[in-house]
C-alpha positions as a Python dict, from the first residue, in 0.01 Angstrom:
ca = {
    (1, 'X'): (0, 0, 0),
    (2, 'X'): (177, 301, 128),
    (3, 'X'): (573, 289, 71),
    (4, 'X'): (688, 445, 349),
    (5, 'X'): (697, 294, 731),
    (6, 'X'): (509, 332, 993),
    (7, 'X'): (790, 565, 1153),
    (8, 'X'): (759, 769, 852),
    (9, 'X'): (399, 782, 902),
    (10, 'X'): (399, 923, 1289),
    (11, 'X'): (654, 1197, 1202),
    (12, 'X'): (412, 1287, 941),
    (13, 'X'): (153, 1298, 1217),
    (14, 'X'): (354, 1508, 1419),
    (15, 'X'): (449, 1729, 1212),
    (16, 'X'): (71, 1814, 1136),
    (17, 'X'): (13, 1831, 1496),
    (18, 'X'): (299, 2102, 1524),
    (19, 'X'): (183, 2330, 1275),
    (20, 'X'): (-203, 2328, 1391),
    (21, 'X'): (-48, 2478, 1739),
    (22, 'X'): (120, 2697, 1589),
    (23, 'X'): (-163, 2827, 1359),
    (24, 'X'): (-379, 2834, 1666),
    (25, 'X'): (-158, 3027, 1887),
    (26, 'X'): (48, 3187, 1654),
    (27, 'X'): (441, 3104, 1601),
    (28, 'X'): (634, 3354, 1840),
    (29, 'X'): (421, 3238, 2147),
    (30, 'X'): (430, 2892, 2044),
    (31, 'X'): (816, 2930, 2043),
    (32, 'X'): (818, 3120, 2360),
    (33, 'X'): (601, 2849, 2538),
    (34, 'X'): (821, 2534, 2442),
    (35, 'X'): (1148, 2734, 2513),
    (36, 'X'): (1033, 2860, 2879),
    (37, 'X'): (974, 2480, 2943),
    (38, 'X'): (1301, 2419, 2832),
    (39, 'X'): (1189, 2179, 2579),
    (40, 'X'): (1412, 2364, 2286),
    (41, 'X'): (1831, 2205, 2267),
    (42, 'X'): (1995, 2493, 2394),
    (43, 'X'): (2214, 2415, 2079),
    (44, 'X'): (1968, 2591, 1842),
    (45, 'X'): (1943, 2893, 2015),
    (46, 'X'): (2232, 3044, 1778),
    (47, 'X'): (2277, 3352, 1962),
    (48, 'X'): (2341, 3166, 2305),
    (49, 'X'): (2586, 2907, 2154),
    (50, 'X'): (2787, 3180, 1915),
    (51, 'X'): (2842, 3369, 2283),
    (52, 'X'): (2995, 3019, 2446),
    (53, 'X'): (3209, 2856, 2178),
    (54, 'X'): (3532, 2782, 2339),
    (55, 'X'): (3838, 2713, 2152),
    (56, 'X'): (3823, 2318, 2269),
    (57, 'X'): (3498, 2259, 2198),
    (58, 'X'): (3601, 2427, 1816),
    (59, 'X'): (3920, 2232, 1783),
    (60, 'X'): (3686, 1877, 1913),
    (61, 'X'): (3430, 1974, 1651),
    (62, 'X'): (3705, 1990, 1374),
    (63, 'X'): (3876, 1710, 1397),
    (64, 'X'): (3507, 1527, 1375),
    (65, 'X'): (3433, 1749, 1056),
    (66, 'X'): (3470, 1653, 699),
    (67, 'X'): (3711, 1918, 694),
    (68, 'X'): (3988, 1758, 851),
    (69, 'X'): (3875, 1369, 819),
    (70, 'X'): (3846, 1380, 428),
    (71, 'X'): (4215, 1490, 451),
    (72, 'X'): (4497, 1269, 338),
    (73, 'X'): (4614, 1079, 659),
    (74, 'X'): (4992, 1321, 586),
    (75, 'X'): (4773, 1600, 591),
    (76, 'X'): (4575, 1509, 942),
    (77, 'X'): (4926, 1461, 1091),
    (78, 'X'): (5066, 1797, 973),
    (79, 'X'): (4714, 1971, 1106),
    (80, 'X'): (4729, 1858, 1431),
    (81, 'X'): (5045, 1887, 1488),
    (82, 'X'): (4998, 2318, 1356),
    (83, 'X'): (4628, 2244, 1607),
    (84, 'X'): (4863, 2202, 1929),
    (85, 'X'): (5108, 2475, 1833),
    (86, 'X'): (4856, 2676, 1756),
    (87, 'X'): (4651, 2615, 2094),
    (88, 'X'): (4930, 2648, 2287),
    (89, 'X'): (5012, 2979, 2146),
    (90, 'X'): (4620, 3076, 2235),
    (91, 'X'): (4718, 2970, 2562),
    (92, 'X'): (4977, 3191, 2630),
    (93, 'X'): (4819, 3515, 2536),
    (94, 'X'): (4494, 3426, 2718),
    (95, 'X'): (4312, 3235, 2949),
    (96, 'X'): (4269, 2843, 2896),
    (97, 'X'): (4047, 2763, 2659),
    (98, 'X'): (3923, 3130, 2541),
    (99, 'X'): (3652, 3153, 2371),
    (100, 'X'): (3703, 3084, 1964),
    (101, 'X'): (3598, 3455, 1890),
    (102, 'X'): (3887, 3609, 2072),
    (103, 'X'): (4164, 3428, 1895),
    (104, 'X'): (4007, 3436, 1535),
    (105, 'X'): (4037, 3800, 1471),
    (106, 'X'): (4323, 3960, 1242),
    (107, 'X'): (4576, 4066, 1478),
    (108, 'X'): (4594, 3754, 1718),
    (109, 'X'): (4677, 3571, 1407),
    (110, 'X'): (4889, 3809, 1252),
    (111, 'X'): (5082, 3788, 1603),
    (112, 'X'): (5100, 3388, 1584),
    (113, 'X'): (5263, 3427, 1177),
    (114, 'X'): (5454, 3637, 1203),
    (115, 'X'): (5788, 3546, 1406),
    (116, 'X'): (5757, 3253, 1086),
    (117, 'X'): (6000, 3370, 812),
    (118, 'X'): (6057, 3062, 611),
    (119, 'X'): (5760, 3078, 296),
    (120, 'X'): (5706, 2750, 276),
    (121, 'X'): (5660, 2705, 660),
    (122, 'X'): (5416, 3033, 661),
    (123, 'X'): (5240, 2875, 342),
    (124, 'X'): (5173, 2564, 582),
    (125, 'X'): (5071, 2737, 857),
    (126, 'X'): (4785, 2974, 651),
    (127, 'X'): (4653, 2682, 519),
    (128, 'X'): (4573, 2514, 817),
    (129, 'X'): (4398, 2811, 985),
    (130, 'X'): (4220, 2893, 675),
    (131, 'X'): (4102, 2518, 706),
    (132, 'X'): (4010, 2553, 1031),
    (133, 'X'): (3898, 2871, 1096),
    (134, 'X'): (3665, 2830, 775),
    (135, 'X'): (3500, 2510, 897),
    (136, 'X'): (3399, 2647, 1266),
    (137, 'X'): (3302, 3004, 1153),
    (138, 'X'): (3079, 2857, 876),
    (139, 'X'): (2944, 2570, 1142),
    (140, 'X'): (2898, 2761, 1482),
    (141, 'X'): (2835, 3146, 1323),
    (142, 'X'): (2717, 3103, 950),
    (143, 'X'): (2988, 3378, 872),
    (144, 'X'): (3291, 3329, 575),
    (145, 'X'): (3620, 3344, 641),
    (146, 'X'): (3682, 3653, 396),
    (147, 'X'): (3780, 3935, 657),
    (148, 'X'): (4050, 3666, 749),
    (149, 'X'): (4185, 3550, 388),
    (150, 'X'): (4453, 3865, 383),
    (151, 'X'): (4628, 3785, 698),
    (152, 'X'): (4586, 3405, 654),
    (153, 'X'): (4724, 3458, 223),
    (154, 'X'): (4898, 3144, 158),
    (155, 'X'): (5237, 3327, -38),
    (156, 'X'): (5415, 3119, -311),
    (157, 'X'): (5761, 3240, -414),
    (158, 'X'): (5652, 3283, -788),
    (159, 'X'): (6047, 3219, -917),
    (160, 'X'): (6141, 2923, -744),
    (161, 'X'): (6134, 2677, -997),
    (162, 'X'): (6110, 2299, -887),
    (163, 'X'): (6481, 2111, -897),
    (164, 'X'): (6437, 1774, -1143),
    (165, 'X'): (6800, 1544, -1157),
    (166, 'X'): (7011, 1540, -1473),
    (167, 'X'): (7033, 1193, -1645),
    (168, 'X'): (7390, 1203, -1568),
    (169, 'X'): (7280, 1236, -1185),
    (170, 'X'): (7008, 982, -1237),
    (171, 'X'): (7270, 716, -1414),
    (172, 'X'): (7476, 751, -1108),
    (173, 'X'): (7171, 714, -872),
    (174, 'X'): (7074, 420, -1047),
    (175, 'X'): (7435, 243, -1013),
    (176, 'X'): (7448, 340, -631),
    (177, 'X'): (7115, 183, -592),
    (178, 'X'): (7273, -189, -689),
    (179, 'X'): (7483, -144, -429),
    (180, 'X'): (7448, -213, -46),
    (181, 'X'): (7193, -353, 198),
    (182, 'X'): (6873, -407, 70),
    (183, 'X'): (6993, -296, -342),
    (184, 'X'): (6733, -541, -525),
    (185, 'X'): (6434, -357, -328),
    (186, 'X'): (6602, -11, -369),
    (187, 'X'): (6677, -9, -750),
    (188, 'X'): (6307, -109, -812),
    (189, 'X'): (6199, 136, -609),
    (190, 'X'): (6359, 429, -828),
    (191, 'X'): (6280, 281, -1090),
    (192, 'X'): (5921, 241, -1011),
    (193, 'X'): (5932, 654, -980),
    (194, 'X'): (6138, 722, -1291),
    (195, 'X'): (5885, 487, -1434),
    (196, 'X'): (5566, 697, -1342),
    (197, 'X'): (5620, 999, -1148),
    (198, 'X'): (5431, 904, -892),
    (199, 'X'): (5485, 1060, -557),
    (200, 'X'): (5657, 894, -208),
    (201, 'X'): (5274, 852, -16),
    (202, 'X'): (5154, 701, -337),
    (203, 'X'): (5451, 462, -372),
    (204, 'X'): (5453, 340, -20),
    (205, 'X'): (5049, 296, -9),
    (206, 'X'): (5143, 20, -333),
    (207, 'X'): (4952, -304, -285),
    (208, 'X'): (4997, -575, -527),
    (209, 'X'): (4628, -559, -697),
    (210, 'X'): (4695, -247, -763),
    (211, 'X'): (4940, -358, -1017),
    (212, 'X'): (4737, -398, -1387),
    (213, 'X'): (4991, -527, -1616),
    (214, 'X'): (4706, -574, -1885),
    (215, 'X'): (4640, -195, -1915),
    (216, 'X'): (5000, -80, -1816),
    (217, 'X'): (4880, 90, -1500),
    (218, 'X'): (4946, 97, -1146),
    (219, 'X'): (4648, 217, -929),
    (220, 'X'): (4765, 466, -656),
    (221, 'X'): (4578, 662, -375),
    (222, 'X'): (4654, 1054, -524),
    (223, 'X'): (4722, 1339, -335),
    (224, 'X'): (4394, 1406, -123),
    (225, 'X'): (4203, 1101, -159),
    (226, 'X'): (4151, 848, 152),
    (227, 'X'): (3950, 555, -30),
    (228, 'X'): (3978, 605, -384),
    (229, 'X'): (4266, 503, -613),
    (230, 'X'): (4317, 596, -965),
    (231, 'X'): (4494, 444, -1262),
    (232, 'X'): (4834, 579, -1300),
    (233, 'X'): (5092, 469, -1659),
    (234, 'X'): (5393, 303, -1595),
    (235, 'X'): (5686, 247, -1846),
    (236, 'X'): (5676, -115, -1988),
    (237, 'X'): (6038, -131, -1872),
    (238, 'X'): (5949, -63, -1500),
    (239, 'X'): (5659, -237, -1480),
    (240, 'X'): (5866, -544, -1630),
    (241, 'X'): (6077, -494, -1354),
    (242, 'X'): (5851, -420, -1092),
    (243, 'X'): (5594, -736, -1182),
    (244, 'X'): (5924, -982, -1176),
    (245, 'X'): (6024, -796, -787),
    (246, 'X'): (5697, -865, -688),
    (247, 'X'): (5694, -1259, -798),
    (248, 'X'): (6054, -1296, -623),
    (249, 'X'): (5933, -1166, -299),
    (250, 'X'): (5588, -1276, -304),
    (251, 'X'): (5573, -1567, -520),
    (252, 'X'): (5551, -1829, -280),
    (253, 'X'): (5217, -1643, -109),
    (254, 'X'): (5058, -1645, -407),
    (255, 'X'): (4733, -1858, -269),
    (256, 'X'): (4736, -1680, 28),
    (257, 'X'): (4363, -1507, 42),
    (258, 'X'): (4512, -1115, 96),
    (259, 'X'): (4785, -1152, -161),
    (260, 'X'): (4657, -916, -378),
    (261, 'X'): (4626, -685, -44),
    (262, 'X'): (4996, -702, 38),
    (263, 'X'): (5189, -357, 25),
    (264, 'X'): (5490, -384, -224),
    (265, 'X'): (5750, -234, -58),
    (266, 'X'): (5753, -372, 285),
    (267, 'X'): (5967, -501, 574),
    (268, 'X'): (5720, -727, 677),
    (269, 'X'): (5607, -957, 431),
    (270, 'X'): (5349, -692, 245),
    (271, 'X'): (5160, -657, 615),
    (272, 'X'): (5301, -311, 659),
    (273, 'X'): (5399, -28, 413),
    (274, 'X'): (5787, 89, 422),
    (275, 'X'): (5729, 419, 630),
    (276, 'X'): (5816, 728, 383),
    (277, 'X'): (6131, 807, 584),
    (278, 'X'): (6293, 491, 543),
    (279, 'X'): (6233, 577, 183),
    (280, 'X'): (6403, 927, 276),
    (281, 'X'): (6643, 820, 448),
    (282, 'X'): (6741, 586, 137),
    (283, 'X'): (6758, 865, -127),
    (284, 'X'): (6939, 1088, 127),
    (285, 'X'): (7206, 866, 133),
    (286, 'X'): (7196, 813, -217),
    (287, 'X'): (7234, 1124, -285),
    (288, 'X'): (7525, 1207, -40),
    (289, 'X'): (7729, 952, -226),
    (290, 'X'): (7661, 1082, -596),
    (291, 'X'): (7977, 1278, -707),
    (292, 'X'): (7775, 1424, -954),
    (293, 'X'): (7577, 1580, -751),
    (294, 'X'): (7743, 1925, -617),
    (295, 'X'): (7739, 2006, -229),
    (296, 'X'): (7475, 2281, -294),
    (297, 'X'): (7252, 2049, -447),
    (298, 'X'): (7271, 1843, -156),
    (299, 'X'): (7128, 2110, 87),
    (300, 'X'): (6782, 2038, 251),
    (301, 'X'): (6526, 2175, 7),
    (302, 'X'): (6688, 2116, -285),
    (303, 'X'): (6729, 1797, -452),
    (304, 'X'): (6527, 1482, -299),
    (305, 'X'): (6288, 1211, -346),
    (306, 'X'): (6059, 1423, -500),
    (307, 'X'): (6292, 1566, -725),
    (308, 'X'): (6231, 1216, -943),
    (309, 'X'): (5886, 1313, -1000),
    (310, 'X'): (6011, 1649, -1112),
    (311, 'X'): (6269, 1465, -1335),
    (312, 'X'): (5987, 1200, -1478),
    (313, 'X'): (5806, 1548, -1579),
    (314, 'X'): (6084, 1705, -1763),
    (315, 'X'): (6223, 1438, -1969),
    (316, 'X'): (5875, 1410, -2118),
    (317, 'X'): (5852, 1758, -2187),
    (318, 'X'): (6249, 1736, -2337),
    (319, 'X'): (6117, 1437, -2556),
    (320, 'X'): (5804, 1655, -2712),
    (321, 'X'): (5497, 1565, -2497),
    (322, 'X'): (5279, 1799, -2500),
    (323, 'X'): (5172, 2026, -2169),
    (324, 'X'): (4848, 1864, -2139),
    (325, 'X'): (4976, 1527, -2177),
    (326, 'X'): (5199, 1560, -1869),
    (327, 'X'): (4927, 1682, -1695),
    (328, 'X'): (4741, 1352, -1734),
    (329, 'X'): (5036, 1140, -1657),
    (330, 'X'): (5102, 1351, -1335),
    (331, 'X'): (4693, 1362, -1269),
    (332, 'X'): (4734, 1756, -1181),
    (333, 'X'): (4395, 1907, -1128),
    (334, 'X'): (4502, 2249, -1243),
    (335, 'X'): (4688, 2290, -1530),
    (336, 'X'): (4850, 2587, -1377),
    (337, 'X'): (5072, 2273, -1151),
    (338, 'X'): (5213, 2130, -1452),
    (339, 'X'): (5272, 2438, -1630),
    (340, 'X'): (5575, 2513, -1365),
    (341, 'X'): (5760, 2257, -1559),
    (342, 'X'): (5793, 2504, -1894),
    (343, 'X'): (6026, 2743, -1671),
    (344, 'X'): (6228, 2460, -1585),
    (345, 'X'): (6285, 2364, -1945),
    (346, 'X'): (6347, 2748, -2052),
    (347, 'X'): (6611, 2748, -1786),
    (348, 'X'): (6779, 2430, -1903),
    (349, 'X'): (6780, 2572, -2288),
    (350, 'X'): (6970, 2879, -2135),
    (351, 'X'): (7218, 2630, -1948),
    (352, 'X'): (7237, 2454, -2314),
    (353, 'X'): (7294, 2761, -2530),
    (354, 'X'): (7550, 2916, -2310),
    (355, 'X'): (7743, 2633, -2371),
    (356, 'X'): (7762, 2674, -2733),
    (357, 'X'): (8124, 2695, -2848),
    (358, 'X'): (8058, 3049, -3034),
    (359, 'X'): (7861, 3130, -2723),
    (360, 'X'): (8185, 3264, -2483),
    (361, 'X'): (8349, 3465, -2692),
    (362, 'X'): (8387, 3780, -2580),
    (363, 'X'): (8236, 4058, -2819),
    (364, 'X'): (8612, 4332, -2724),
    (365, 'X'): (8825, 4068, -2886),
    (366, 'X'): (8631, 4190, -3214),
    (367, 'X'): (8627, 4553, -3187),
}
């Protein structure tokens, strides 16, 4: 008995039928017979379509790609919000909807980058037109993006070294959050970071099954990843204090069917996740009120919520772990990520020496 279908069977048939035409008239009349009778999708005539890809039709086809759905849903927010400033800048220096060919070449996008001045901004910016650009050139043309990858260089400011709270800051932080609307929900929160590292999307995504006291791990949807979670350490302190939150606020839905689906942190009962900027918004405030924490420090860009994860890193690497270990515990893919954190400790140790009693004297009042 034959395993396949009877479906199976008829394209089989088909397909035999096919290739005896094309034997018997040869393959370049065959093909010039079916596509005068206009029985070929104009789609696979490559030259035709390359001539007629217009920038909507590009932008439609990458937002259905793998490309851009695989994305974290942050990351599909950010691109289309860079896709309409973008478009609209296409706009303005030709006629609506050009075709994609006349906006992907290096000057048009040199043009678009470069009133941006801010790094990080540019760095943003690159990254989504590399994205982009890659996915419909390799689709529509069968070309790489290399010609591109010079004007498009994602640029990292090599000495800017991540900003991590002291533990005097952090004491502080931790007093302030006992204090105030909402405290009880706040404190655990910080501690829940302090406590793993983790980052703001992964803390906010927190459902209560994803809580493993038996193996000491929270499970938490990384940087990237849209269905999978993976198993992340927590302190026995904070997960003491997180599992005891979670039976105060959710105790009494215990034999509810979704309990185990209901986010942590929540203003609804665990149907809804806090949104990140309430989370923000918090720390922001937190911040502001910490006299410990100088004026400069409290700039935009400098210290903030994600300054805990920096701070989670460097304490392990003050109390001996080892580089690779922290990589684990942060679940860096590149080693390269986690080794940023050795230039933060070398620049601590020079704060700590220089404050060495013998270490201000001044070398004229001996000679």
């Amino acid at each position: 008995m034959p395993i396949y279908d009877k479906e199976f069977e008829m394209d089989l048939l088909l397909e035999d039928k096919i290739k005896e035409m094309a034997e018997a008239y040869g393959p370049h009349k065959f093909f010039q017979a079916l596509n005068q009778m206009d029985w070929i999708p104009k789609s696979t005539n490559n030259e035709k379509a390359r001539e007629h890809v217009k920038l909507s039709d590009a932008v439609e086809f990458y937002f259905s790609s793998d490309s851009f759905t695989e994305l974290a849903e942050k990351s599909q927010v950010a691109y289309r919000y860079e896709m309409n400033w973008f478009i609209k800048f296409c706009n303005q220096h030709f006629d609506q909807d050009p075709d994609f060919k006349t906006i992907c070449t290096s000057q048009h996008l040199s043009d678009y980058l470069a009133p941006v001045k801010n790094k990080n901004t540019r760095s943003k910016k690159a990254a989504f037109l590399r994205s982009f650009l890659r996915t419909i050139l390799e689709h529509f043309y069968e070309e790489k993006i290399d010609k591109l990858k010079r004007v498009l260089k994602v640029e990292v400011d090599k000495r800017r070294v991540p900003r991590a709270f002291t533990k005097e800051q952090i004491d502080e932080l931790i007093l302030l959050a006992r204090l105030g609307r909402e405290s009880h929900r706040n404190f655990i929160i910080l501690w829940t970071f302090l406590g793993t590292g983790i980052r703001l999307s992964e803390l906010c995504s927190l459902q209560i099954g994803d809580i493993k006291p038996q193996t000491q791990d929270i499970c938490v949807r990384s940087k990237g990843e849209k269905e999978f979670k993976t198993p992340c350490k927590i302190t026995n302190f904070s997960l003491e204090l997180l599992c005891k939150y979670v039976n105060f606020r959710y105790g009494a839905l215990k034999e509810s069917p979704n309990y185990s689906e209901l986010y942590v942190f929540s203003d609804d009962k665990g149907i809804t996740p806090l949104h990140e900027s309430t989370i923000q918004k918090m720390f922001t405030n937190l911040i502001d009120e910490a006299s410990t924490i100088t004026d400069d420090d409290k700039r935009v860009y400098q210290l903030s919520v994600h300054s805990l994860r920096h701070s989670f890193a460097l304490y392990l690497l003050e109390s001996g772990v080892n580089i690779y270990t922290i990589q684990e515990l942060l679940r860096h893919k590149w080693l390269s990520s986690t080794l940023v954190y050795l230039k933060m400790f070398d620049s601590m140790l020079v704060k700590v020496i220089n404050q060495h009693p013998l270490g201000n004297l001044k070398v004229n009042d001996f000679f």
